[in-house]
N, C-alpha and C positions, 0 to 999 in steps of 0.2 A: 461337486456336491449338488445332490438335486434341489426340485428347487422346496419341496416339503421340509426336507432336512435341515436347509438354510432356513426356513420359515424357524422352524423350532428352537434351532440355535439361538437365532436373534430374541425369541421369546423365551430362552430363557434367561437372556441377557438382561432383555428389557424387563419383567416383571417372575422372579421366580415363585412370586406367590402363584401368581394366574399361571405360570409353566405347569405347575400341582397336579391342579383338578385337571385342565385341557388333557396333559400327556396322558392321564387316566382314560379318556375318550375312545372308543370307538374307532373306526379308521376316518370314515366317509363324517361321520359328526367330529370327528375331530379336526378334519378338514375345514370345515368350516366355521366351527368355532374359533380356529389360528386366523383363519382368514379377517374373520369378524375385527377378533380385538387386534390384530397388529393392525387391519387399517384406521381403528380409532386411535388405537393409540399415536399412527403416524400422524394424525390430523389434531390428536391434546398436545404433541409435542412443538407442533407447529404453534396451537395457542398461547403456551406457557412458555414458549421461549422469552429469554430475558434478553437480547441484543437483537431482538428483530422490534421496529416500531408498530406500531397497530395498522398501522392503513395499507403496509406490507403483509400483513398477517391477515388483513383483511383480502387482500389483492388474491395472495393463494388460496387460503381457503376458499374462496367464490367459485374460483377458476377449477381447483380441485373437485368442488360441487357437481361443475357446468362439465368438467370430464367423464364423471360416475354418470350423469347423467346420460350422456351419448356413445356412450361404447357403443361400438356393433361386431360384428365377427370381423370385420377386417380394419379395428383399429390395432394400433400396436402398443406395446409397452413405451416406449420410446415418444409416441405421439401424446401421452396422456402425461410423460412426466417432464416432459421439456421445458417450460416454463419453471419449474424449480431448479432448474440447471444453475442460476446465476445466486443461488441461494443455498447450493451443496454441501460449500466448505462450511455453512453457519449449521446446518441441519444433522441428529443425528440420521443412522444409518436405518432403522425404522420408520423415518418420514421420509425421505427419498427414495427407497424401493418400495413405496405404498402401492405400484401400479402391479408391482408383481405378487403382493400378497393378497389384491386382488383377486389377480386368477387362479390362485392355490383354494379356491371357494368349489366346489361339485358345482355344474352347470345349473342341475333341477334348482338353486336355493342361492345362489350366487346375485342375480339379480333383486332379491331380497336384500341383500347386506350391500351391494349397492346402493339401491335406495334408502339405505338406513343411514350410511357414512356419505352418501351426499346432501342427504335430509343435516345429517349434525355439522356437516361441512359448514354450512350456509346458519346453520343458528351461532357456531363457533364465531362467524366472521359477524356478524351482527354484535355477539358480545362484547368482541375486539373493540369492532366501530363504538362499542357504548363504554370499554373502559371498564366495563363489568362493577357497572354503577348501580348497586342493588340496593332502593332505598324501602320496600316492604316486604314482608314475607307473599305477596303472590311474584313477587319479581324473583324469591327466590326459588317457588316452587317452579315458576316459568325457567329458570336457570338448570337447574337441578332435574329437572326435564328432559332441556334439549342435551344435555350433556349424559345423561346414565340413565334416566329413566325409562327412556326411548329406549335404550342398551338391552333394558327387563324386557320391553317388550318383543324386539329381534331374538332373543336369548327364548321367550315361549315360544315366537313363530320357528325356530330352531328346534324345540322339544318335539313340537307337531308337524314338522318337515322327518324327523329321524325316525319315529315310531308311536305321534299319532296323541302325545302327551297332553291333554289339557290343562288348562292353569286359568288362574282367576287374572285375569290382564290389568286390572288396578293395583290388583297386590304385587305384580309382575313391577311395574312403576314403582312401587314403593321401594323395592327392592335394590331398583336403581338405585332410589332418593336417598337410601340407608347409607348404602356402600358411599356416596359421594359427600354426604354429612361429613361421615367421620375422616374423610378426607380434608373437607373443608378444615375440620377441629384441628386434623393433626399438621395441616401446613398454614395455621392462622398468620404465626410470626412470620413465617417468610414471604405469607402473601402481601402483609404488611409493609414491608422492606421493601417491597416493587410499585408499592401505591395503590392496593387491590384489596378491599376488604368484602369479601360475600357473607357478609353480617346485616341482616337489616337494621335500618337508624332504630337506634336505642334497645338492641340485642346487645345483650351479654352472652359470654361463658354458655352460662346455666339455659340461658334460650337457645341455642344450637344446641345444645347435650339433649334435650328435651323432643327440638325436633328429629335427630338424631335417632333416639330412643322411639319416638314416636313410628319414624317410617321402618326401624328393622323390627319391629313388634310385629307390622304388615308383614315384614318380607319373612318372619319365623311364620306365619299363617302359609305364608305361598311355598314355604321348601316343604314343611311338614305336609301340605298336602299332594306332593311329587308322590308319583307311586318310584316301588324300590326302581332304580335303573338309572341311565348317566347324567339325566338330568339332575338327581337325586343328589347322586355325587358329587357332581358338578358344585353347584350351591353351598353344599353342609361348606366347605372348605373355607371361600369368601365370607361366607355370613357370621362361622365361627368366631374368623379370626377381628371382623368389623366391632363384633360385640366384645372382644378382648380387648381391642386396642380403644374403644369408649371409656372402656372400665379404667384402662393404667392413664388414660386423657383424664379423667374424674381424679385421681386419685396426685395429678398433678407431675406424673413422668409425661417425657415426649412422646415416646413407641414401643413397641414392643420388642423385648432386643430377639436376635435371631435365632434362639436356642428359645423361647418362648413360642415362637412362631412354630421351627420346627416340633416342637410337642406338642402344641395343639394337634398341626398335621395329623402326628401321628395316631392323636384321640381319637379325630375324626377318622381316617384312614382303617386304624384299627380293625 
């Protein structure tokens, strides 16, 4: 199997929502779009592991940083993923081939989503170091940041690498901030059960739902002003489904169950 093919596979293992819109993609954009999010995703799943300590978690993300950072044409796959050798059997299969979905990136733009996923490498491990101790809302917009928002802004410089797309780059941010809200909402209990609350002191419910609402308000302003094309489509799909799953979070279900999801799909799609 080559190695695009495996890239997909695993993506759509790992998130079939995000499999959606990318597989819609272009060739060359879609190349790099797979690239982008399997290596965040290999470097969230490193943060969110539950049986690895923090200052381990801290250890690799740094190191993973300090990799992205120094590629040259004669580094190898091999040379960048060595140090998670001793960490294989704990990791899934999308953080430890992160060097190869790497290079599944086009050359011209590749160097951009490097510095993007060793940029969030090094905020990740800082978060680790801190236990993801969020006691105000700028601690959480500083959080919510480094983890997705940043994500908004590689995902416009990706619009205007493809065909040149401009976009408003705060709303670009928000966009992130939306998507990772309702994240937070939808994995409060379990973040809880690990000792991790991304709640600031004296947030409720109702204050996340809020911010929540607040940042995908922005990020309805940033898709509706996409002109028609993959960016376009890209977006409708996550953003859809982020304002669905607020709404059933409001209404006091967990998620959206899977036959929901797929018919929105399908609305948007349509």
């Amino acid at each position: 199997m080559n190695l695009k093919k495996s890239a997909l596979k695993t993506l759509k293992e790992t998130s079939r929502t995000f499999y959606i819109p990318i597989s819609r993609l272009p060739d060359s954009l879609q190349d790099a779009v797979t690239s982008a999010y399997l290596c965040m995703r290999a470097i969230d799943e490193i943060e969110d592991h539950p049986h690895i300590e923090n200052n381990i978690k801290r250890e690799i993300l740094t190191q993973i940083s300090a990799s992205l950072q120094s590629i040259s044409n004669d580094t190898a796959v091999e040379d960048i993923t060595a140090y998670i050798e001793p960490y294989k059997h704990l990791l899934p299969e999308v953080s430890y081939r992160f060097a190869e979905w790497a290079t599944l990136a086009p050359v011209s733009i590749a160097g951009r989503i490097w510095e993007a996923t060793a940029a969030m490498s090094d905020r990740m491990a800082y978060w680790a170091d801190k236990n993801w101790v969020i006691k105000t809302k700028a601690d959480l917009d500083q959080y919510t940041f480094s983890v997705a928002g940043s994500v908004g802004l590689l995902l416009s410089d990706l619009w205007a690498w493809y065909d040149n797309t401009k976009t408003n780059r705060e709303e670009a941010i928000a966009f992130g901030r939306g998507l990772q809200a309702v994240n937070i909402l939808r994995n409060h209990q379990e973040d809880k059960l690990r000792g991790v609350s991304f709640f600031p002191e004296g947030w409720q419910l109702e204050d996340m739902h809020q911010y929540a609402r607040y940042n995908l308000t922005l990020a309805d302003s940033y898709t509706k002003s996409l002109p028609k094309g993959p960016a376009l489509q890209f977006c409708q799909i996550p953003l859809t489904l982020a304002h669905a799953t607020l709404d059933v979070l409001i209404l006091g279900k967990p998620k959206l169950t899977r036959n929901d999801v797929m018919a929105l799909v399908a609305q948007v799609c349509g």
